[in-house]
Backbone bond lengths (Angstrom), bond angles and torsions (degrees), N, CA, C in turn:
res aa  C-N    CA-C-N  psi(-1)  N-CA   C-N-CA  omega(-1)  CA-C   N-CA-C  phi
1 X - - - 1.439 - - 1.527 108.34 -
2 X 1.320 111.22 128.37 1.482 111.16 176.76 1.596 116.02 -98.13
3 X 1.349 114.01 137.69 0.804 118.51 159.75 1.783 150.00 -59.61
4 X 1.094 121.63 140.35 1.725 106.35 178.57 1.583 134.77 -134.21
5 X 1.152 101.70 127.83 1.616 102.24 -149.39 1.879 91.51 -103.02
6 X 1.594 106.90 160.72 1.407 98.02 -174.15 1.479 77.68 -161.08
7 X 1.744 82.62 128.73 1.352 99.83 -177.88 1.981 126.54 -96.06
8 X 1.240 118.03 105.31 1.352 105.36 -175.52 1.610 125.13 -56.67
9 X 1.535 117.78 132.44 1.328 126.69 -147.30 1.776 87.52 -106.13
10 X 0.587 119.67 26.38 1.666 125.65 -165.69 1.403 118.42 -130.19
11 X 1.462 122.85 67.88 1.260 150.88 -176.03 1.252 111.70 -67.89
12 X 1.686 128.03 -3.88 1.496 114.72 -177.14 1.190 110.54 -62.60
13 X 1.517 112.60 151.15 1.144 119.47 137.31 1.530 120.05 -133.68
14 X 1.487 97.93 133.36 1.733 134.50 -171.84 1.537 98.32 -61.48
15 X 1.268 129.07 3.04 1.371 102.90 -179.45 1.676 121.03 -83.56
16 X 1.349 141.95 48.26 1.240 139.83 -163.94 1.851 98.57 -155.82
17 X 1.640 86.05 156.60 1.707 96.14 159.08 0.895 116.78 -108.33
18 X 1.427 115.59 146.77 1.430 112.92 176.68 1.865 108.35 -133.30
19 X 1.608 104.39 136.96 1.483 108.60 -150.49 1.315 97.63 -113.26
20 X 1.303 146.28 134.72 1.130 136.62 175.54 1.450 111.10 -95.42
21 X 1.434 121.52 134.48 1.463 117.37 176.41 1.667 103.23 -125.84
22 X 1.687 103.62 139.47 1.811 106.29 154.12 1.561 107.57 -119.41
23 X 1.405 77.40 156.18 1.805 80.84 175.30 2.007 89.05 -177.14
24 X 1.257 91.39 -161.56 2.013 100.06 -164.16 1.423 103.92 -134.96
25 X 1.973 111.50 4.41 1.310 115.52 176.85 1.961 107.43 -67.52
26 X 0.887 96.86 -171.84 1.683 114.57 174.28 1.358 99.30 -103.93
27 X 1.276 130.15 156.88 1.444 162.50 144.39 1.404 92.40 -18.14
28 X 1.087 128.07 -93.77 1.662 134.37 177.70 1.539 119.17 -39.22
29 X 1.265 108.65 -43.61 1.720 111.28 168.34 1.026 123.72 -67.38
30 X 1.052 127.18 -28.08 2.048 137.44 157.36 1.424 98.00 -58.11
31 X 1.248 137.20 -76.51 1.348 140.15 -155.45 0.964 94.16 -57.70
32 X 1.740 143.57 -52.23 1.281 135.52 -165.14 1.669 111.06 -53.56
33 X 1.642 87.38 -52.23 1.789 86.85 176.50 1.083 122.65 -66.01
34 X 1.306 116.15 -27.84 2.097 106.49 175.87 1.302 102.46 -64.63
35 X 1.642 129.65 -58.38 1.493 118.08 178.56 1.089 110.82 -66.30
36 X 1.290 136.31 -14.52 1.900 110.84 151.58 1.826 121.85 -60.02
37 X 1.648 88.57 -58.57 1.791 79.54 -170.44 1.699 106.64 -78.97
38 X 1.369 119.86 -25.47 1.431 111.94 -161.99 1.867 105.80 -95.10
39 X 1.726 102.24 24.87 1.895 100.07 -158.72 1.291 115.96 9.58
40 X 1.446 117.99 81.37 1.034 138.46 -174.59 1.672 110.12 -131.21
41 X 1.215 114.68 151.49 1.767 117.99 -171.91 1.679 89.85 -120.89
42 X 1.374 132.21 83.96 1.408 121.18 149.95 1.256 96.93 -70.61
43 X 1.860 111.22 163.06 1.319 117.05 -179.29 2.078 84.15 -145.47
44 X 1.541 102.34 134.80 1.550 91.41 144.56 0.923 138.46 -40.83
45 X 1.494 121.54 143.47 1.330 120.89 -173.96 2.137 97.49 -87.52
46 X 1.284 108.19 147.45 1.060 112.59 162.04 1.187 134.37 -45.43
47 X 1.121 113.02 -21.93 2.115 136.40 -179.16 1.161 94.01 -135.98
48 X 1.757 99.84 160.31 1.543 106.56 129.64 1.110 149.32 -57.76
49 X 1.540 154.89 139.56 1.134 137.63 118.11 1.317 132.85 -1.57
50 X 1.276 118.62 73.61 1.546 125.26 172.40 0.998 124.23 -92.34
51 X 1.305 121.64 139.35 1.453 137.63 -148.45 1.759 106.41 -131.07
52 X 1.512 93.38 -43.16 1.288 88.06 178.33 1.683 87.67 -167.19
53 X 1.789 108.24 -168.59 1.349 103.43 175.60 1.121 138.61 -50.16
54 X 1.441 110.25 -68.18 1.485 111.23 140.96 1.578 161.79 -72.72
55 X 1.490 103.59 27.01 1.286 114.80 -157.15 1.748 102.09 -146.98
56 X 1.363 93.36 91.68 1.767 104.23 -162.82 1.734 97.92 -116.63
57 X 1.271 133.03 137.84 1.209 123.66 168.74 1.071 120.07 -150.63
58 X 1.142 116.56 145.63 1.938 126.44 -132.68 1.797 103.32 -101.51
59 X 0.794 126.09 114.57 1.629 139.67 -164.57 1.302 117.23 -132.27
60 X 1.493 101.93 145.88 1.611 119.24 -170.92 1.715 104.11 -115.15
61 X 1.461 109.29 161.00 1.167 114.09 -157.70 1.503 116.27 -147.42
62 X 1.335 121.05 118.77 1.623 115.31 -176.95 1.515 119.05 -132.57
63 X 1.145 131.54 85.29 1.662 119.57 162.28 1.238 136.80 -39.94
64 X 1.192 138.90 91.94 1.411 138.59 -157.00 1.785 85.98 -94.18
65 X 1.139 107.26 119.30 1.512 122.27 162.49 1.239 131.58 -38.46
66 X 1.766 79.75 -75.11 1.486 124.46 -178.42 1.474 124.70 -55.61
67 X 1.416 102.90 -46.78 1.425 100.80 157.54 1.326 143.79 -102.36
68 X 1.661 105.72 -7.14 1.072 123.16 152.78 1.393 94.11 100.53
69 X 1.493 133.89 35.75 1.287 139.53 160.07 1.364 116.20 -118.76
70 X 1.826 104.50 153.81 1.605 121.53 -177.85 1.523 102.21 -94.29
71 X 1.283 133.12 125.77 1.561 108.36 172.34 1.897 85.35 -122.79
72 X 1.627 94.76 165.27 1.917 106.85 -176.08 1.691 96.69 -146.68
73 X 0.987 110.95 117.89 1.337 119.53 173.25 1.700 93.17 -85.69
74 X 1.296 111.49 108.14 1.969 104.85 159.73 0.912 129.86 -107.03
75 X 1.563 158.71 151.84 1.580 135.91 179.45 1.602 96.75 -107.25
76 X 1.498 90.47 143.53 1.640 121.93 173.65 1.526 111.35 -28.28
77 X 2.001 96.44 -54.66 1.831 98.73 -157.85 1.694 85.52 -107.48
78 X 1.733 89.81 150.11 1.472 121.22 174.43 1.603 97.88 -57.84
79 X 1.489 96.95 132.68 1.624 106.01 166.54 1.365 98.21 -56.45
80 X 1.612 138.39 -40.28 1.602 135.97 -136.52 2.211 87.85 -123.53
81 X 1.452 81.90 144.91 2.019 85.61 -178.72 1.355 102.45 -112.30
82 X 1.155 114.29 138.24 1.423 118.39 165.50 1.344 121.32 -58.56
83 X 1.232 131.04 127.70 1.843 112.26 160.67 1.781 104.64 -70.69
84 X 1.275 107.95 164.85 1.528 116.71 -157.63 1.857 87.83 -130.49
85 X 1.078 116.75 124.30 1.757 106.16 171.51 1.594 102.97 -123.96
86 X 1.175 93.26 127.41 1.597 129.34 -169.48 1.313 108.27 -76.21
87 X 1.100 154.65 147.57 1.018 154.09 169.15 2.010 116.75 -134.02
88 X 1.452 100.61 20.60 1.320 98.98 169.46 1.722 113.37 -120.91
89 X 1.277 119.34 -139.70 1.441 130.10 146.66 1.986 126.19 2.40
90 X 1.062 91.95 -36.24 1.708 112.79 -146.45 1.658 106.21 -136.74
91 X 1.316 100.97 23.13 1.814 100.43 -162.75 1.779 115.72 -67.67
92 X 1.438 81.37 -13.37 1.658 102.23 -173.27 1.475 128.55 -105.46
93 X 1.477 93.82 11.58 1.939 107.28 -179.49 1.484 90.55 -114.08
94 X 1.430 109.79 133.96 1.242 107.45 158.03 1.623 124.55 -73.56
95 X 1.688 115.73 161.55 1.277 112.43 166.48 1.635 90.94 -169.05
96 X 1.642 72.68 169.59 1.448 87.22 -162.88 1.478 120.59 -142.54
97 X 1.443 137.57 139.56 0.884 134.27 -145.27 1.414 102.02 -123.33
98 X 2.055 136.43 145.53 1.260 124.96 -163.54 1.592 79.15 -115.42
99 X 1.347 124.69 128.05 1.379 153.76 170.20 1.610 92.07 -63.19
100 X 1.400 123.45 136.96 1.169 127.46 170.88 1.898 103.25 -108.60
101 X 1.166 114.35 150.98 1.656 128.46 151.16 1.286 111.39 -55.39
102 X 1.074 135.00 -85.10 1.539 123.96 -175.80 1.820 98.58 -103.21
103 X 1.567 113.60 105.91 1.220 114.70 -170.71 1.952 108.80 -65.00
104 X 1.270 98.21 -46.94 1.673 95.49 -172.11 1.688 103.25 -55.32
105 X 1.295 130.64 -27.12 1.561 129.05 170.69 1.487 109.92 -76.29
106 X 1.496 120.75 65.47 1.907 92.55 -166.57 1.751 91.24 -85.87
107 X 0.984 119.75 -18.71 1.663 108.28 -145.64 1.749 96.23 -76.12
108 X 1.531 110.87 -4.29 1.358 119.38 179.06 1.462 118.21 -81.74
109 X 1.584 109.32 123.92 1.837 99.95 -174.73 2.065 96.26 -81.90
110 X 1.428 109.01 -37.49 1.466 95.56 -164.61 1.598 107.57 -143.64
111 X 1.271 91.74 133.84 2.091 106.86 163.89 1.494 106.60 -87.63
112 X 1.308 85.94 152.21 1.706 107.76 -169.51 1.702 101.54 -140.55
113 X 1.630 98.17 70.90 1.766 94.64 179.64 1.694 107.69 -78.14
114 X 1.236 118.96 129.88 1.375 133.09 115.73 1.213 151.70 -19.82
115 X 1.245 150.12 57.37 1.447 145.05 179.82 1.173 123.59 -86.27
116 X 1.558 135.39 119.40 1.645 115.16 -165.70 1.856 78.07 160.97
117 X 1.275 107.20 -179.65 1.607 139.66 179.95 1.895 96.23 -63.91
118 X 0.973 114.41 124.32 1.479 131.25 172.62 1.164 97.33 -52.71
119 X 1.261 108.84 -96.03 1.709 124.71 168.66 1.112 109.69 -21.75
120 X 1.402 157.95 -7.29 1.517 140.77 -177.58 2.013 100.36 -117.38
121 X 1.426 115.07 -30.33 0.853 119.14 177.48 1.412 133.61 -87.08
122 X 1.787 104.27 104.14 1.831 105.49 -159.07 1.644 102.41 -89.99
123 X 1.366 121.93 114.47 1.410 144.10 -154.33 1.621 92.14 -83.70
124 X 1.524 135.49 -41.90 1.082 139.38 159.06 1.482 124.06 -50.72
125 X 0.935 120.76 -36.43 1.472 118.96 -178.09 1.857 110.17 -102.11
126 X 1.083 109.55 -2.88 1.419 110.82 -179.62 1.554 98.44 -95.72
127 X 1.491 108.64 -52.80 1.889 114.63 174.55 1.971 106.25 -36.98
128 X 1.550 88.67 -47.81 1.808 82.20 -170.60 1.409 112.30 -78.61
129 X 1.456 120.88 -12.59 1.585 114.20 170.17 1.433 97.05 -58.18
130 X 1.481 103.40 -51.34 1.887 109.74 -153.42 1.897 90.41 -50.08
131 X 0.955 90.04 -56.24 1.976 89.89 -167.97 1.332 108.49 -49.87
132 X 1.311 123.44 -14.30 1.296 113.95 169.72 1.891 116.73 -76.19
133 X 0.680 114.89 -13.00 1.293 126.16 158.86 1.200 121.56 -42.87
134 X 1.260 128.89 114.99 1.770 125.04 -168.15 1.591 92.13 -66.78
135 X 1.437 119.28 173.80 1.426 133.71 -167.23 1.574 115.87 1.87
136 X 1.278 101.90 45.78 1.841 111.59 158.45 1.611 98.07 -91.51
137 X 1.277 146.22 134.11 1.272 146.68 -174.53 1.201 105.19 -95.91
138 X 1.472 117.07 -70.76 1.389 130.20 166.37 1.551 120.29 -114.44
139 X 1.155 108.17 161.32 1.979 122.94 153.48 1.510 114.94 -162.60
140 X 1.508 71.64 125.42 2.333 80.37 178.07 0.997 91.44 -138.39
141 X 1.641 113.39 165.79 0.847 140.69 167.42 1.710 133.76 -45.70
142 X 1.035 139.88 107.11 1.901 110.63 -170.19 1.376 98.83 -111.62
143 X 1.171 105.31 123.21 1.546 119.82 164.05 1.563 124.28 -37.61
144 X 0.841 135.68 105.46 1.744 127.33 -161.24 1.684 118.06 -84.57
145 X 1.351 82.49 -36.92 2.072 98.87 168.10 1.669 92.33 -37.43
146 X 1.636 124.55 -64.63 0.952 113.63 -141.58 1.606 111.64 -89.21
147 X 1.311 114.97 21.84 1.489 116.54 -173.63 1.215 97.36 -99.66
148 X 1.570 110.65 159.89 1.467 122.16 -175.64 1.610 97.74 -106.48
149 X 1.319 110.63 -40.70 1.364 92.40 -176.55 1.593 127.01 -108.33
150 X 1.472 114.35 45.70 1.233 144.80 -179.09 1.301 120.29 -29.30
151 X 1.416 97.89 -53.09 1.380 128.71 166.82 1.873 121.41 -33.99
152 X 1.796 109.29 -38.00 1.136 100.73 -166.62 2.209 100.28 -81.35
153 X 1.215 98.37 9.94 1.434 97.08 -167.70 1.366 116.28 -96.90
154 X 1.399 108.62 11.15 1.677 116.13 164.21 1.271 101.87 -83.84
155 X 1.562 106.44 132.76 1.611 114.19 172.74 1.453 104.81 -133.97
């Protein structure tokens, strides 16, 4: 009798927050403001965030020592657009579609993961720094249990 082993494909791990922010700044204009108000050193990442062929997204990066947390500013939309081919009316116009990171969140321009001790990290008082941020609109919290594509948020 043979045996059968089955391997779980499901590598998350739940230990982080993750903050959702909108706003109409740039990628670089967010980071500037967290290392203003949060004296924080994000740095570009050397690459993109690749996800897949077409779906690359450009992320910032900070080691907090001191407290012993990773934080990654990523944006929602793919630096790179898909072409879209039509097959009705319009088969002959191009268009193009911006691939999101977590698709069921589209209306979100940026994640703000967390990595570090749950318990040390107060999700309330970090949201209201973020809002201090000129043209940050919103940031809440997003529940991660409830994302489907969770998965693309290992980096």
């Amino acid at each position: 009798m043979s045996a059968v082993y089955k391997i779980k494909d499901d590598f998350f791990d739940e230990s982080f927050l993750l903050v959702a922010l909108h706003s109409t700044l740039e990628d670089y204009a967010i980071a500037y403001g967290l290392n203003s108000i949060l004296k924080s050193n994000f740095i570009r990442g050397k690459a993109d965030f690749d996800l897949s062929e077409n779906r690359s997204f450009p992320y910032y990066d900070w080691e907090d020592e001191l407290n012993y947390r990773y934080w990654v500013l990523v944006s929602n939309q793919s630096a790179k657009k898909e072409l879209v081919t039509n097959n009705d009316l319009f088969q002959y116009e191009t268009t193009y579609s911006t691939p999101r990171l977590i698709p069921e969140l589209k209306e979100v321009d940026y994640f703000l993961k967390i990595e570090g001790d749950e318990d040390t990290v107060d999700s309330s008082k970090i949201i209201k720094t973020l809002l201090g941020i000129p043209k940050i609109m919103a940031a809440y919290e997003v529940d991660i249990n409830k994302l489907k594509s969770r998965n693309n948020l290992i980096f």
